[in-house]
Biopython code that builds the backbone (N, CA, C, O; Angstrom):
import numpy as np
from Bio.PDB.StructureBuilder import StructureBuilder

atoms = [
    (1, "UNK", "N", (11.228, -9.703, 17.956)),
    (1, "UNK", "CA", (10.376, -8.555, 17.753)),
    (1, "UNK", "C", (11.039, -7.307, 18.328)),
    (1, "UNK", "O", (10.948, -6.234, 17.732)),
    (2, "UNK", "N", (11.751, -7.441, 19.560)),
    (2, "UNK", "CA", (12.391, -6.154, 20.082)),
    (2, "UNK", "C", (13.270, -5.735, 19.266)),
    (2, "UNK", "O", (13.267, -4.552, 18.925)),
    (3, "UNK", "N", (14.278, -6.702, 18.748)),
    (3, "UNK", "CA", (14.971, -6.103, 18.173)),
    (3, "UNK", "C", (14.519, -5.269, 16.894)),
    (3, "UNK", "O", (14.831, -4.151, 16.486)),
    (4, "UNK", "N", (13.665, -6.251, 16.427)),
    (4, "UNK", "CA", (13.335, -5.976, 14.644)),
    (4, "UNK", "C", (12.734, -4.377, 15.074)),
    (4, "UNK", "O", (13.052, -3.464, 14.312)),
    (5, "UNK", "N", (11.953, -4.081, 16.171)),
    (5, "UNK", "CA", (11.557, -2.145, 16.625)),
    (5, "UNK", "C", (12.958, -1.376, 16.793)),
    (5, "UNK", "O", (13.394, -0.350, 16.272)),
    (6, "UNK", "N", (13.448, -2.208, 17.652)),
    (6, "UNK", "CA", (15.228, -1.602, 18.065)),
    (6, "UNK", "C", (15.752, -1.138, 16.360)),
    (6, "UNK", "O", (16.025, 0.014, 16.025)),
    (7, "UNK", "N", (15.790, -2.193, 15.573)),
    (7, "UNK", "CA", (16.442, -1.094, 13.965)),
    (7, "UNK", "C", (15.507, -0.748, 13.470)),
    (7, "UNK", "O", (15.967, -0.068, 12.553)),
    (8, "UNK", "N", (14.017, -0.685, 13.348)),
    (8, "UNK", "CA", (13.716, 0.860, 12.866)),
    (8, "UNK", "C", (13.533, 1.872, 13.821)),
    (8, "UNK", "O", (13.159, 3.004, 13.512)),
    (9, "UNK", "N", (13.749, 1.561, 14.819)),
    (9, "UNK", "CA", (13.973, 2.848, 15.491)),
    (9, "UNK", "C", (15.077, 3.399, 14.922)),
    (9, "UNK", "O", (14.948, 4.552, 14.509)),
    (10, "UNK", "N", (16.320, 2.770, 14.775)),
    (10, "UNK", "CA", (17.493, 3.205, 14.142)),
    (10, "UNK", "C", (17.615, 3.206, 12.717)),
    (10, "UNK", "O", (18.746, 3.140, 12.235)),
    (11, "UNK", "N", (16.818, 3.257, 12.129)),
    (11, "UNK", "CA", (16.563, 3.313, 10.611)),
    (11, "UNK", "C", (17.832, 2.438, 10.512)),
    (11, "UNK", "O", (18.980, 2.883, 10.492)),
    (12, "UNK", "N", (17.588, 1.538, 10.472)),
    (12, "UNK", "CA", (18.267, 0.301, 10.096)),
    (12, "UNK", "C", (17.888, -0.348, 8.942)),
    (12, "UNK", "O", (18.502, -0.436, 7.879)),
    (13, "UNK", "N", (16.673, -0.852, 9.298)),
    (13, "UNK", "CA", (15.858, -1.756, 8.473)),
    (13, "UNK", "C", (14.262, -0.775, 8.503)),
    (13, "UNK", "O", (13.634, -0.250, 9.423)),
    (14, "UNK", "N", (14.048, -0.867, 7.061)),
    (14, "UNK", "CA", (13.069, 0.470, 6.703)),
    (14, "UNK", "C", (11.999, -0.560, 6.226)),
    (14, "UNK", "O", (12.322, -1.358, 5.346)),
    (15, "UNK", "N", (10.859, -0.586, 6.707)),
    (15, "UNK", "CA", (9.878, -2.189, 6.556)),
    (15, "UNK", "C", (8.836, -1.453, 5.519)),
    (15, "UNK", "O", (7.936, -2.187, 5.111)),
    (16, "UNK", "N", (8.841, -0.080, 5.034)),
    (16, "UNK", "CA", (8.086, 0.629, 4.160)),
    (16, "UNK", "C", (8.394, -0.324, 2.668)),
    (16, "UNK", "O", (7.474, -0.714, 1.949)),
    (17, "UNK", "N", (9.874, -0.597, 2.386)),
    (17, "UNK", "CA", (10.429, -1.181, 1.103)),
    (17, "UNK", "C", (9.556, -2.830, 1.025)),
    (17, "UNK", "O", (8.996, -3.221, 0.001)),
    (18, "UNK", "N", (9.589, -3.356, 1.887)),
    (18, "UNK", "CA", (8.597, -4.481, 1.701)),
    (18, "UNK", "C", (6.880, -4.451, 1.212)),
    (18, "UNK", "O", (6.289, -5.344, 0.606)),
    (19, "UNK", "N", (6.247, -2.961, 1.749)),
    (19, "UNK", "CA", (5.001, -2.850, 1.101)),
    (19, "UNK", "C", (4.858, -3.064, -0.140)),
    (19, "UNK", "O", (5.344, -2.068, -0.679)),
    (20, "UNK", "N", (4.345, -4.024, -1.226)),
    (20, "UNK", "CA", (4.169, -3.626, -2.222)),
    (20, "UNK", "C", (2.374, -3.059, -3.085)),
    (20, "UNK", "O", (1.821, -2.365, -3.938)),
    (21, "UNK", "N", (2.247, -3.888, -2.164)),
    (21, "UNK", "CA", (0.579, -3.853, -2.492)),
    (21, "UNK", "C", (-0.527, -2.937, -1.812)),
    (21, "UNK", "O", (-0.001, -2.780, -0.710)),
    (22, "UNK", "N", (-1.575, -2.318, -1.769)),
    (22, "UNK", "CA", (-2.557, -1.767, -0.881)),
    (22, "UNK", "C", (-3.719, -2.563, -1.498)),
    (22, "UNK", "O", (-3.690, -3.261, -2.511)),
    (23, "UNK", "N", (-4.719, -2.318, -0.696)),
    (23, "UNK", "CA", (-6.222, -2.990, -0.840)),
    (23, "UNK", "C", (-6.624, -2.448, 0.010)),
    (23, "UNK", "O", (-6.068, -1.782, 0.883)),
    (24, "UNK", "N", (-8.091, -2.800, -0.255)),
    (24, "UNK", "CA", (-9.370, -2.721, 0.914)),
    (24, "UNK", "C", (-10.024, -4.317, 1.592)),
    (24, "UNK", "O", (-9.525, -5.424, 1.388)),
    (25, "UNK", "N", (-10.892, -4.106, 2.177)),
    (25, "UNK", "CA", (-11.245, -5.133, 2.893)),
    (25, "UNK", "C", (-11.843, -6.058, 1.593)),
    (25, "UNK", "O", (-11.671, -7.277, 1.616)),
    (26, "UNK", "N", (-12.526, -5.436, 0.508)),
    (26, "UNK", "CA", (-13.175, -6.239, -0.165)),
    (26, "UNK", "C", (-11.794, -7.253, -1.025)),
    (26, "UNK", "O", (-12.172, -8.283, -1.584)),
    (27, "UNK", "N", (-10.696, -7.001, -1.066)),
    (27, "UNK", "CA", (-9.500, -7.708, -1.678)),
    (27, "UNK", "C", (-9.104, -8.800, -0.882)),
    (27, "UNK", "O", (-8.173, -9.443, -1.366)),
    (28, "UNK", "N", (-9.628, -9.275, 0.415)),
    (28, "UNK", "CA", (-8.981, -9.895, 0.818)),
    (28, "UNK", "C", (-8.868, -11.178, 0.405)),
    (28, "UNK", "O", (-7.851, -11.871, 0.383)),
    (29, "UNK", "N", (-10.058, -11.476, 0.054)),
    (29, "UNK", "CA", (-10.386, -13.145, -0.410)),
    (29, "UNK", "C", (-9.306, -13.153, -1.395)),
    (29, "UNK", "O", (-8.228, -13.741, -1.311)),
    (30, "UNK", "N", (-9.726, -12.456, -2.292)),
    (30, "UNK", "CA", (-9.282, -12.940, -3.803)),
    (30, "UNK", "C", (-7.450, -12.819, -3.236)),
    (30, "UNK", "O", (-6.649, -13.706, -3.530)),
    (31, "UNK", "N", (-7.152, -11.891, -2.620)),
    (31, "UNK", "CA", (-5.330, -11.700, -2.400)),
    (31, "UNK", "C", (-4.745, -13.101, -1.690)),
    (31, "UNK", "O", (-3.605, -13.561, -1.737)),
    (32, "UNK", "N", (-6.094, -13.675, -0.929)),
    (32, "UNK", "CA", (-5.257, -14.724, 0.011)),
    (32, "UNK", "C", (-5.161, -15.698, -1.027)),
    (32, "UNK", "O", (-4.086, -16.229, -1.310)),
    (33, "UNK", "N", (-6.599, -16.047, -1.805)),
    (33, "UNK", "CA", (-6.445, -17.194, -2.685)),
    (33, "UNK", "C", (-5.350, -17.273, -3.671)),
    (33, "UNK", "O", (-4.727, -18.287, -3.987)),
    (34, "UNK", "N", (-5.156, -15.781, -4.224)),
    (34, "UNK", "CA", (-4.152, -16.412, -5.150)),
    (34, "UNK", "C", (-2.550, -15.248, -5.034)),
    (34, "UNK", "O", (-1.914, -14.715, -5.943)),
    (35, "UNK", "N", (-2.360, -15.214, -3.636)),
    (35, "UNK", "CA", (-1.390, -14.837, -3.151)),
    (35, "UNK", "C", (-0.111, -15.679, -3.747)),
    (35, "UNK", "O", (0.730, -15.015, -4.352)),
    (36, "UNK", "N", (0.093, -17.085, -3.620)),
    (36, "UNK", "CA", (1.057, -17.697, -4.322)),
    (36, "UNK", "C", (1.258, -16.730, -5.555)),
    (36, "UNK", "O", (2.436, -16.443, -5.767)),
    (37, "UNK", "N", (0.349, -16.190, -6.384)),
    (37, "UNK", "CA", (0.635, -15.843, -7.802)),
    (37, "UNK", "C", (0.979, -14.571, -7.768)),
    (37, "UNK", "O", (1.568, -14.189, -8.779)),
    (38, "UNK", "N", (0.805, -13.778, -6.929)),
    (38, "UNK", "CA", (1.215, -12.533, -7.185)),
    (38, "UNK", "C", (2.018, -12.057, -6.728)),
    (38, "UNK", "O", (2.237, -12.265, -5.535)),
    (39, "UNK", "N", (2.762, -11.262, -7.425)),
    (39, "UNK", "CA", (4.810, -11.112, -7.410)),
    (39, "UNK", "C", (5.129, -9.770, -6.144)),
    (39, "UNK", "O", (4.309, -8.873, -5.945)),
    (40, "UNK", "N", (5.682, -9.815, -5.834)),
    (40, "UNK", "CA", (6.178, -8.820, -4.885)),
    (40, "UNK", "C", (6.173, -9.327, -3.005)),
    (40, "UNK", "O", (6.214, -10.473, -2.558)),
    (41, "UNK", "N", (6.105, -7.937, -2.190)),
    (41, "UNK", "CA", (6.014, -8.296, -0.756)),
    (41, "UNK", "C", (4.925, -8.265, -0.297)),
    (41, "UNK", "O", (3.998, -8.824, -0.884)),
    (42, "UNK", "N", (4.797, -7.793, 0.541)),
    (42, "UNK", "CA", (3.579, -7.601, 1.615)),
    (42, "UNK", "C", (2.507, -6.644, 1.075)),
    (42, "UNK", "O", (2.529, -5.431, 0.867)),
    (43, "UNK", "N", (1.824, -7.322, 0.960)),
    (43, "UNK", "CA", (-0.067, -7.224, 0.715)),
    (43, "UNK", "C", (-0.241, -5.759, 2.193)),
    (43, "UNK", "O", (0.272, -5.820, 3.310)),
    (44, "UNK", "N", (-0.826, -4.989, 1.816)),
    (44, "UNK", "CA", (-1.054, -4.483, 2.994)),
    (44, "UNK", "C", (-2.862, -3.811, 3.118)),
    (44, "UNK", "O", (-3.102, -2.666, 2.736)),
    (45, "UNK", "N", (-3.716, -4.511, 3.561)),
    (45, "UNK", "CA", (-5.059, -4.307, 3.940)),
    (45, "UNK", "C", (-5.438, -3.201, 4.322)),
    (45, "UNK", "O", (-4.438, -2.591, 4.698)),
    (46, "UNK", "N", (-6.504, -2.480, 4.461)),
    (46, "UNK", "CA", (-7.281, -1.590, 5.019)),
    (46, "UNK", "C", (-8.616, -2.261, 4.990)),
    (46, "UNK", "O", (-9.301, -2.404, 3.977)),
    (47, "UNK", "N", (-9.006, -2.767, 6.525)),
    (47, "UNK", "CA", (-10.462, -3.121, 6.693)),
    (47, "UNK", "C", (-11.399, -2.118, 6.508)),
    (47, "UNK", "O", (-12.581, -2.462, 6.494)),
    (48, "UNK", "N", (-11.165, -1.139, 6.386)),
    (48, "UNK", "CA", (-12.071, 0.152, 6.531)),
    (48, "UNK", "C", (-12.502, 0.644, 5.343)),
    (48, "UNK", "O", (-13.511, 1.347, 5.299)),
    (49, "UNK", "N", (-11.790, 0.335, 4.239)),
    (49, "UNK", "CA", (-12.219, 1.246, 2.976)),
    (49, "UNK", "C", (-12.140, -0.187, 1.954)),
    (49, "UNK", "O", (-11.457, -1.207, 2.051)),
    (50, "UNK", "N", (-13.166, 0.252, 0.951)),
    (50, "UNK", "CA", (-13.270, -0.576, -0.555)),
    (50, "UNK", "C", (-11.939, 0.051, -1.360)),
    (50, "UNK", "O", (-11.509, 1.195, -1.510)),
    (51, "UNK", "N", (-11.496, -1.308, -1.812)),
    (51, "UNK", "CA", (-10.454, -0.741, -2.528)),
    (51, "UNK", "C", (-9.758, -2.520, -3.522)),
    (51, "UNK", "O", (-9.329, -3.560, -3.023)),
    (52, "UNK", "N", (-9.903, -2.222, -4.638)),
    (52, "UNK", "CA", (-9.105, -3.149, -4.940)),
    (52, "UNK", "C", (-7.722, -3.721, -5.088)),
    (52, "UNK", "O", (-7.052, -2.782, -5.516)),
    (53, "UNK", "N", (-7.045, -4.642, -4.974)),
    (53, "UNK", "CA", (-5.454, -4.693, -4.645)),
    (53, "UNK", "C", (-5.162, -4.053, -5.709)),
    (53, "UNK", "O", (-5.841, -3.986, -6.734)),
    (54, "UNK", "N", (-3.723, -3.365, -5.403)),
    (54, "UNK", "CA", (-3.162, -2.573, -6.555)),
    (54, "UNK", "C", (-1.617, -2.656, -5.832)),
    (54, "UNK", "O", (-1.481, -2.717, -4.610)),
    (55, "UNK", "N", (-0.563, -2.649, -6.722)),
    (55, "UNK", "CA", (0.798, -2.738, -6.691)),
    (55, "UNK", "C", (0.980, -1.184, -7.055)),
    (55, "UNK", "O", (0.483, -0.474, -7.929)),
    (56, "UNK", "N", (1.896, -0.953, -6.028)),
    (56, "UNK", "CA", (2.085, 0.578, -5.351)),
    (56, "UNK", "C", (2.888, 1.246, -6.934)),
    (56, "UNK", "O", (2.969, 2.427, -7.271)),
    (57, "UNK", "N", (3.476, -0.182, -7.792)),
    (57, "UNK", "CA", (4.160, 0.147, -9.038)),
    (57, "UNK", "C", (3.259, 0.808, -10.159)),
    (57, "UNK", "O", (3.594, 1.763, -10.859)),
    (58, "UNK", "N", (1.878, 0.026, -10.210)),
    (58, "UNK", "CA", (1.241, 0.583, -10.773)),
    (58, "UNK", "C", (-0.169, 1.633, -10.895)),
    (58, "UNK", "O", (-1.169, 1.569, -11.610)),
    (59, "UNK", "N", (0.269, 2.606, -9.847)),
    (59, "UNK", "CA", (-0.138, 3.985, -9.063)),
    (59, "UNK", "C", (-0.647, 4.811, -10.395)),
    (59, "UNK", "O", (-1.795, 5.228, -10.549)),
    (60, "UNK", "N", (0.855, 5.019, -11.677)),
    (60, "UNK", "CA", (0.540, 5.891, -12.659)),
    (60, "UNK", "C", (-0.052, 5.496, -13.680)),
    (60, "UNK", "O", (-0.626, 6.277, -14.439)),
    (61, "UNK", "N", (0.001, 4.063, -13.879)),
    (61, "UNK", "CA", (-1.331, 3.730, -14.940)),
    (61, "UNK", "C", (-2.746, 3.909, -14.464)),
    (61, "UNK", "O", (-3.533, 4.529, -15.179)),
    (62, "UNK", "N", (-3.110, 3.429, -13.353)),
    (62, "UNK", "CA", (-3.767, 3.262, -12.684)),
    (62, "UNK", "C", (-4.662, 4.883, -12.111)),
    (62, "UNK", "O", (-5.737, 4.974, -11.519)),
    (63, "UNK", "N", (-3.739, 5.962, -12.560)),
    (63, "UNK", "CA", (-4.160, 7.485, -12.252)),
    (63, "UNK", "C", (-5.182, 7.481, -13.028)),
    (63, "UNK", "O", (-6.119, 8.159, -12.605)),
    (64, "UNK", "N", (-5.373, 6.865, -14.198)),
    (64, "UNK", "CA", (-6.486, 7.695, -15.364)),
    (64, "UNK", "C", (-8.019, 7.039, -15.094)),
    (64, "UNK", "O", (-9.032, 7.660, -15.414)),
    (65, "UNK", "N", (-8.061, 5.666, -14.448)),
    (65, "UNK", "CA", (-9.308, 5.336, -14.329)),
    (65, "UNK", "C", (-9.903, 5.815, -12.855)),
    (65, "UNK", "O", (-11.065, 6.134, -12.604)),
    (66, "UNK", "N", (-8.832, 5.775, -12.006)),
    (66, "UNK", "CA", (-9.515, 6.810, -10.649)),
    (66, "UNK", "C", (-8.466, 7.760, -9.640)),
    (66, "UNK", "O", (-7.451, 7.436, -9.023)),
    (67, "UNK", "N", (-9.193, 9.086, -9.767)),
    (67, "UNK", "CA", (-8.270, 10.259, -9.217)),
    (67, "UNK", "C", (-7.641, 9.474, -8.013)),
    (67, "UNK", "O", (-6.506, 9.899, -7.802)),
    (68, "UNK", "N", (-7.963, 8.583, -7.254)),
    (68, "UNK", "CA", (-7.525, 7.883, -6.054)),
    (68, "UNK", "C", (-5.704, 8.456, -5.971)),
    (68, "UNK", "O", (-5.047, 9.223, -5.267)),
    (69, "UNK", "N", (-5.417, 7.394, -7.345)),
    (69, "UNK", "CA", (-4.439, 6.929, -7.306)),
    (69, "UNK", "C", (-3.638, 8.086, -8.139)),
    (69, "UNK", "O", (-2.485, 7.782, -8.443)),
    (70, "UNK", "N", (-3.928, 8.885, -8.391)),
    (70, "UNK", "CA", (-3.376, 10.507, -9.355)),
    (70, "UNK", "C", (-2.354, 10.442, -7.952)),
    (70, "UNK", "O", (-1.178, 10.078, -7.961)),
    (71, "UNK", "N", (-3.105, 10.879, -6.806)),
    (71, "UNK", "CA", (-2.555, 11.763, -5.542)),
    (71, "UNK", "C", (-1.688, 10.609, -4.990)),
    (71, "UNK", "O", (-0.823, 10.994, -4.203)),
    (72, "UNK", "N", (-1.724, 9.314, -5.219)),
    (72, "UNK", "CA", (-1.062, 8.254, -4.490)),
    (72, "UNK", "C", (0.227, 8.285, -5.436)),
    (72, "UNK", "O", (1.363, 8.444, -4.989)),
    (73, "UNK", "N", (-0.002, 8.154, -6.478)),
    (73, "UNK", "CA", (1.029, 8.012, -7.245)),
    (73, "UNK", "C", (2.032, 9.525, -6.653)),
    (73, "UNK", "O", (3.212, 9.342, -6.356)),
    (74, "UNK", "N", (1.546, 10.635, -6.566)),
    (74, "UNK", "CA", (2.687, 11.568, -6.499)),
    (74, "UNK", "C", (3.125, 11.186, -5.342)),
    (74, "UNK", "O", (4.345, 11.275, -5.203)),
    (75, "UNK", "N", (2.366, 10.681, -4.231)),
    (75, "UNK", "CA", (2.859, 10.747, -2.493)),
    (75, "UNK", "C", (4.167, 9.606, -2.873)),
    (75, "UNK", "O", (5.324, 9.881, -2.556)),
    (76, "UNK", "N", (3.927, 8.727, -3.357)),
    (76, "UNK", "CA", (4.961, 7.487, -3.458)),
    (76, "UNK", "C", (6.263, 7.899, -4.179)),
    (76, "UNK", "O", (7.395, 7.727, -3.727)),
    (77, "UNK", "N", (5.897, 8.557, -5.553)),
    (77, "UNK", "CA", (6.677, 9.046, -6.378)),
    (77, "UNK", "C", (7.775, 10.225, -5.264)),
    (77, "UNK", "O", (8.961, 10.365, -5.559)),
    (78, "UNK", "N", (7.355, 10.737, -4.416)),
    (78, "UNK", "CA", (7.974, 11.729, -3.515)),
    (78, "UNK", "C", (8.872, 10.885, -2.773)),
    (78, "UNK", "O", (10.067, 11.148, -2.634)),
    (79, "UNK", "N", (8.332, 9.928, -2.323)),
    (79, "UNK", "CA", (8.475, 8.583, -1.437)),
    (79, "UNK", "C", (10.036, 7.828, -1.699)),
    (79, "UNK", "O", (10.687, 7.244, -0.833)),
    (80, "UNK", "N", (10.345, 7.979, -2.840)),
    (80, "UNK", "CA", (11.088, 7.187, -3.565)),
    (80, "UNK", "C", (10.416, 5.911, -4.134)),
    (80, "UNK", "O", (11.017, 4.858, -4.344)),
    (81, "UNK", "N", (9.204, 6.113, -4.342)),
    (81, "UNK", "CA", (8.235, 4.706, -4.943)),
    (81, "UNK", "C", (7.486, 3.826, -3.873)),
    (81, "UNK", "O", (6.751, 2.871, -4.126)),
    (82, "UNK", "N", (7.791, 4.299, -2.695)),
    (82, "UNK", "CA", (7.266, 3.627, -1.252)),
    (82, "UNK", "C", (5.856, 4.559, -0.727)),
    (82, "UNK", "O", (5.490, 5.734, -0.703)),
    (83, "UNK", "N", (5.345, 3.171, -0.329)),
    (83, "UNK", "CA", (4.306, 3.444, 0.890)),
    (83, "UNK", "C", (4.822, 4.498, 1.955)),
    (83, "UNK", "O", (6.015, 4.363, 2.227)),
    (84, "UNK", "N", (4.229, 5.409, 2.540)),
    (84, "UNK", "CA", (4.139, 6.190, 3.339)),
    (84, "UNK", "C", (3.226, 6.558, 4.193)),
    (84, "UNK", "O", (2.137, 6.612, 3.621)),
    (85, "UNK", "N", (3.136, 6.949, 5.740)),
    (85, "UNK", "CA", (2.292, 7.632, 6.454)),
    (85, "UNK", "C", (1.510, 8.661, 5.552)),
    (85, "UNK", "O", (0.323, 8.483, 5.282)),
    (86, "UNK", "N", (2.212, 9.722, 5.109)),
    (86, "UNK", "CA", (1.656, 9.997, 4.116)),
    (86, "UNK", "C", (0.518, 10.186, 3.011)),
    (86, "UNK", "O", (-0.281, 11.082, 2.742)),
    (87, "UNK", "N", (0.847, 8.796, 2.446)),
    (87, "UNK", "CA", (0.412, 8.053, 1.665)),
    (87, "UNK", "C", (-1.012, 6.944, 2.448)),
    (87, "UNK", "O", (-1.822, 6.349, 1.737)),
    (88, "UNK", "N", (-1.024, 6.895, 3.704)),
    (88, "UNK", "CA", (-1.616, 6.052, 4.316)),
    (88, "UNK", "C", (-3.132, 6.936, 4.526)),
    (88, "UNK", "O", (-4.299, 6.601, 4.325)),
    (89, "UNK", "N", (-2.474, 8.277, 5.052)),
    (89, "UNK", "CA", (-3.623, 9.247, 5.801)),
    (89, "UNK", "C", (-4.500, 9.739, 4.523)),
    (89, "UNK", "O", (-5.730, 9.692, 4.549)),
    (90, "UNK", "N", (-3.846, 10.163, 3.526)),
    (90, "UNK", "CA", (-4.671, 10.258, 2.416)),
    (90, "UNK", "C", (-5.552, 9.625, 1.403)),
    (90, "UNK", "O", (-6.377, 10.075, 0.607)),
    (91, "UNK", "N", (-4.898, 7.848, 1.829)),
    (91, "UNK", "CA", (-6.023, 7.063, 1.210)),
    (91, "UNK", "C", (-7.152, 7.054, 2.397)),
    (91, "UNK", "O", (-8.133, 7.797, 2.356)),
    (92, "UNK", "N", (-6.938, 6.263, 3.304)),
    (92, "UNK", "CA", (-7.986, 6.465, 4.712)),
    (92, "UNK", "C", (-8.858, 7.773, 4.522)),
    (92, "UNK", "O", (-10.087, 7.746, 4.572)),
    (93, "UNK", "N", (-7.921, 9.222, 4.243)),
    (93, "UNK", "CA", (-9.099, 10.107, 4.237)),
    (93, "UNK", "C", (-9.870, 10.248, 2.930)),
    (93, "UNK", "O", (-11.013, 10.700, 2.990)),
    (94, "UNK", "N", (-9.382, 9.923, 1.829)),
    (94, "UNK", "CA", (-10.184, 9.926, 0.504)),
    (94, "UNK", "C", (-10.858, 8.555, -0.403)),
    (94, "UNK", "O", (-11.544, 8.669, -1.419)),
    (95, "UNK", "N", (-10.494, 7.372, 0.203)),
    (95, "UNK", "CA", (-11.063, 6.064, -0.371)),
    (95, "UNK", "C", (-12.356, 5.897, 0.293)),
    (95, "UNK", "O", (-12.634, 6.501, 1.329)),
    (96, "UNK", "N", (-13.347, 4.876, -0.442)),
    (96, "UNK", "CA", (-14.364, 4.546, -0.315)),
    (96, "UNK", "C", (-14.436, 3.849, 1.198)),
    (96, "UNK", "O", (-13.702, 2.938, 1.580)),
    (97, "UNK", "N", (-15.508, 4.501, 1.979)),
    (97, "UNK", "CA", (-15.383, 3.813, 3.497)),
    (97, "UNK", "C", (-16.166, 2.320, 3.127)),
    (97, "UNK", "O", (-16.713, 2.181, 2.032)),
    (98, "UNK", "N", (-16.164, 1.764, 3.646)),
    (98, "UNK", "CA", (-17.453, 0.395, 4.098)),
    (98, "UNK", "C", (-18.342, 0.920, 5.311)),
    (98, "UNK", "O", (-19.236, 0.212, 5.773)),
]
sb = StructureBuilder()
sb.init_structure("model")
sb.init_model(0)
sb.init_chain("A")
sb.init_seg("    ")
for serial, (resi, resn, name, xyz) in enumerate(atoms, 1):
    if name == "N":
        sb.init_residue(resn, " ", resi, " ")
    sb.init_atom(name, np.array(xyz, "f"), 0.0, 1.0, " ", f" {name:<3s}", serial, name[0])
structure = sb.get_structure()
């Protein structure tokens, strides 16, 4: 663990490229159950807000059925296609709380 902080402290190893997914608390069931099936890295939760899993890839289809993801899609798109602080503070401040 020290080390794995030791290189991103040194932008070594950038653990943003492993995010692929976001959700809310209500995703969790369904992500654990059929986690085997779904392609990519790390699932990444928010207990705090409703949100269904979504692959950070598909941000710009995903723009037309809710503005959510309009503003996510550009933060990522800025991003180089990655999760971001960013990207974190603006869902937290604009997604559905529980």
């Amino acid at each position: 663990m020290r080390i794995a902080l030791k290189l991103m402290e040194q932008n070594v190893i950038k653990p943003a490229v492993m995010i692929t997914h976001i959700g809310g608390l209500n995703a969790v069931a369904d992500t654990i159950i059929n986690l085997p099936k779904i392609p990519g890295g790390k699932k990444l939760i928010y207990t705090n807000i409703k949100l269904n899993l979504a692959a950070i890839e598909d941000f710009k289809n995903l723009q037309n059925k809710n503005l959510l993801f309009k503003e996510l899609y550009n933060i990522t798109e800025k991003n180089k296609g990655l999760w971001s602080l960013e990207a974190e503070e603006y869902l937290l401040a604009n997604a559905e709380k529980i």
